[in-house]
C-alpha positions in Angstrom: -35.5 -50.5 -4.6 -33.1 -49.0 -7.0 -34.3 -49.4 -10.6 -32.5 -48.3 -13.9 -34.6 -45.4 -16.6 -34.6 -47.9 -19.1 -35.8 -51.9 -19.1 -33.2 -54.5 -20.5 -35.7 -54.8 -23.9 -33.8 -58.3 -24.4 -33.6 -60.1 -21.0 -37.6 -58.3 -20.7 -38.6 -59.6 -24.2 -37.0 -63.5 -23.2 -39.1 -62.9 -19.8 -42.4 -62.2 -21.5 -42.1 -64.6 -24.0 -41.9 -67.0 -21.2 -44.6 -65.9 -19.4 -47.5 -65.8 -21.8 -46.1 -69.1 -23.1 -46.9 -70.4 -19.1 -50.3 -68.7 -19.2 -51.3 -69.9 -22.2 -50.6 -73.7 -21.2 -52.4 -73.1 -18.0 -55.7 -71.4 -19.5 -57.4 -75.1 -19.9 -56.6 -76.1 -16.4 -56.9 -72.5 -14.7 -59.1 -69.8 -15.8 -58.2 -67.2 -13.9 -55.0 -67.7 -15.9 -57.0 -66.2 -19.2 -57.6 -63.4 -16.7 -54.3 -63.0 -16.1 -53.2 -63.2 -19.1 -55.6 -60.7 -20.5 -55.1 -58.0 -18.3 -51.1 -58.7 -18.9 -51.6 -58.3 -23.2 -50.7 -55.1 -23.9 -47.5 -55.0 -21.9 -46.5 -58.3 -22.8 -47.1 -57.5 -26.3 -45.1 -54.0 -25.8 -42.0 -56.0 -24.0 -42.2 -59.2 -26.5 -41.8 -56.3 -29.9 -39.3 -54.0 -27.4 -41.8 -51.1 -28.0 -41.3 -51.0 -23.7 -38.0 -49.1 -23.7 -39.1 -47.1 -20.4 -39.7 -48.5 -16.5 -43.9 -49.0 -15.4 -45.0 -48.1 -12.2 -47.2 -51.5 -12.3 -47.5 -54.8 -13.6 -50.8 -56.0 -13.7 -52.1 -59.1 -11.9 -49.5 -59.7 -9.2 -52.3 -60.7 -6.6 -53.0 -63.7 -8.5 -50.1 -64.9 -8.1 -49.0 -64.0 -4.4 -52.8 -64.6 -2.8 -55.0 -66.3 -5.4 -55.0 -69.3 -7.7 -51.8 -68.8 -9.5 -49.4 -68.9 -6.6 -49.5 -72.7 -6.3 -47.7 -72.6 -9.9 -43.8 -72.1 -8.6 -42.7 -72.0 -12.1 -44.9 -69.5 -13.0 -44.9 -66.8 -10.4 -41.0 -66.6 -10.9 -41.4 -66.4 -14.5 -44.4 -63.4 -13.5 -41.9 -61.8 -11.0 -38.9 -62.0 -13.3 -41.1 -60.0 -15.6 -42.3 -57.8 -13.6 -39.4 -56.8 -12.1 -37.9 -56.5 -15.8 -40.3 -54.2 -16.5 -40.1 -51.8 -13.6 -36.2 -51.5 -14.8 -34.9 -53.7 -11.5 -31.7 -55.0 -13.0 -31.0 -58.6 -12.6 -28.5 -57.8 -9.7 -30.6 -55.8 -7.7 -33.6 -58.9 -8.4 -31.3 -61.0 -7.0 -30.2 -59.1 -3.7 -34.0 -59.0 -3.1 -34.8 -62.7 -3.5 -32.0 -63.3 -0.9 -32.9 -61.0 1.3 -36.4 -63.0 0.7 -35.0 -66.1 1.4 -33.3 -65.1 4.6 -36.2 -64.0 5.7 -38.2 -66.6 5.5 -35.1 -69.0 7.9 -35.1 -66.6 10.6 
């Protein structure tokens, strides 16, 4: 996976924005989603104030979302794997030659 040696501090600010705003409205119903959410804080909080300038090696919490509770949230495990993916400096074009190649996949 080719990845860029700096994040998009924009498109990642817009993406963590939306993230904890999903978190937080699933907290009440999900509480593994305060987990989450917690664990995610000081990233989030380094991408939502563009302090995260550089690529992480890891995003925090990606098994709940791809083998526990939160993976039966659509909207939210795009919105986690958007982030993510912003964060580790995957451009947008790359992202999307990987969800394809996802998606084919999964029809053969």
């Amino acid at each position: 996976m080719k990845t860029n040696e700096r994040v998009d501090t924009t498109l990642l600010q817009k993406r963590a924005v939306r993230l904890r705003q999903l978190l937080e409205d699933l907290v009440p119903v999900e509480p593994v989603a305060a987990s989450c959410l917690s664990q995610l804080e000081g990233l989030l909080r380094a991408a939502e104030t563009g302090e995260l300038k550089s690529p992480v090696s890891e995003v925090p919490c990606g098994h709940y979302f791809h083998f526990d509770e939160l993976r039966k949230y659509s909207e939210i495990e795009v919105a986690y794997s958007n982030f993510a993916f912003s964060a580790r400096g995957v451009d947008d074009e790359e992202l999307k030659r990987i969800m394809e190649s996802i998606s084919a996949s999964g029809r053969t």
